[in-house]
C-alpha positions, 0 to 999 in steps of 0.5 A, spaced: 551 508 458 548 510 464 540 511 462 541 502 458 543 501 466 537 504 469 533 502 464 534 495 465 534 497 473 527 500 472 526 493 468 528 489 474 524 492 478 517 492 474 518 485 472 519 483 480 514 487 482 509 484 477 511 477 478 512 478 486 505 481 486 503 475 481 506 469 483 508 471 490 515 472 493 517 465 495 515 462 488 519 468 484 526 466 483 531 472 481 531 467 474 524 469 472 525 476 473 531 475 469 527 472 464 521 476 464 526 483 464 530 480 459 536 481 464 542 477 466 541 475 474 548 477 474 545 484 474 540 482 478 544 480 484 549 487 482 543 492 483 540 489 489 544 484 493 539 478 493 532 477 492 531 479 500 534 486 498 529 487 492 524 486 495 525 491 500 526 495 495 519 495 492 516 496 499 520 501 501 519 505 494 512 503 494 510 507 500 514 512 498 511 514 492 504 513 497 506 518 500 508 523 496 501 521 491 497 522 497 500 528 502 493 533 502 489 527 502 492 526 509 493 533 511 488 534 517 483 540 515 476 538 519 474 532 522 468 530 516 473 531 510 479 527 514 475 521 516 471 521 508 478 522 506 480 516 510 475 512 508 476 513 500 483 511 501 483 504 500 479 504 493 484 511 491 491 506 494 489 500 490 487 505 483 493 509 483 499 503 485 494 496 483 501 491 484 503 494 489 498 494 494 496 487 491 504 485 493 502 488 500 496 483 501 501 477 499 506 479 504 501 481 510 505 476 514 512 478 511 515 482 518 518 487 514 513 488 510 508 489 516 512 494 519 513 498 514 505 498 513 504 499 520 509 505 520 505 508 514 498 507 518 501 509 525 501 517 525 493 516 522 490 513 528 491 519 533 488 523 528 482 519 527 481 518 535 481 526 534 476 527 528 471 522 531 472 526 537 471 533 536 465 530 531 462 528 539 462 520 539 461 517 545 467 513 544 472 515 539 478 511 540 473 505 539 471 508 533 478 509 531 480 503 531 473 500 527 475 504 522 481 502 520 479 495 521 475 496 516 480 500 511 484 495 513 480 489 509 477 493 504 484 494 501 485 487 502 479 485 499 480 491 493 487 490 492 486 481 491 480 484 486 475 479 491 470 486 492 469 491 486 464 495 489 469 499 494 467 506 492 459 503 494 462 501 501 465 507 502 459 511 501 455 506 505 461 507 511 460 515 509 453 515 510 453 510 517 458 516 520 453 521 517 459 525 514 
């Protein structure tokens, strides 16, 4: 009994992901995601309480399994493969998790989803300060903050499928900082 109810859990769980990634959050009602999970919404609401509370649970999942997917990646070796490194992170999130960064991009002006956001990319801007630092540019906070600019708007761009040449922008950014 115990994997039928956290079979139909994952279910809810894709289902919601893809419709909220879809459709956006306000336009998913948990009837569509009962619908499309083959659920009842009864089953929805004893999971995860409300709409609002599966939502943070996509969030929260989402960036965990971000984590641990990408823990070397964001290990600070040497300040020429970090920065490469970080550079090529937008194009390998999108690859790895497409839905959920595409959810992110939707939510970008949901408070609880730009905070979560904002504490996953939070420890990386010192770490990019130091590396264009110890690269000996004149301005590195400056060039921190363009960096993840750009990151910024290429997962974006990435995620809602508006650009597809990501890897060449990635290795024209690489070629700029001559890494």
């Amino acid at each position: 009994m115990r994997e039928k109810t956290a079979s139909r859990r994952e279910k809810i769980i894709k289902e919601a992901l893809l419709l909220f990634a879809d459709k956006g959050y306000v336009d998913t009602s948990t009837k569509l995601i009962a619908a499309h999970a083959d659920v009842s919404e009864a089953l929805i609401f004893k999971h995860f309480g409300q709409k609002d509370q599966l939502l943070t649970h996509l969030i929260k999942s989402g960036y965990r399994r971000v984590l641990s997917q990408n823990k070397g990646m964001l290990t600070y070796q040497n300040p020429r493969v970090f920065l490469q490194n970080m550079i090529n992170l937008p194009q390998k999130l999108v690859n790895e998790e497409p839905l959920f960064w595409k959810l992110q991009e939707r939510l970008s002006h949901h408070d609880f989803s730009r905070q979560q956001h904002e504490l996953f990319m939070k420890p990386v801007y010192p770490i990019i300060e130091r590396a264009f630092a110890e690269l000996g540019f004149a301005q590195p906070k400056l060039e921190a903050e363009f960096l993840l600019l750009i990151i910024e708007v290429l997962w974006k761009k990435a995620a809602t499928g508006e650009i597809r040449q990501v890897q060449d922008i990635a290795a024209l950014i690489a070629e700029k900082y001559a890494l």
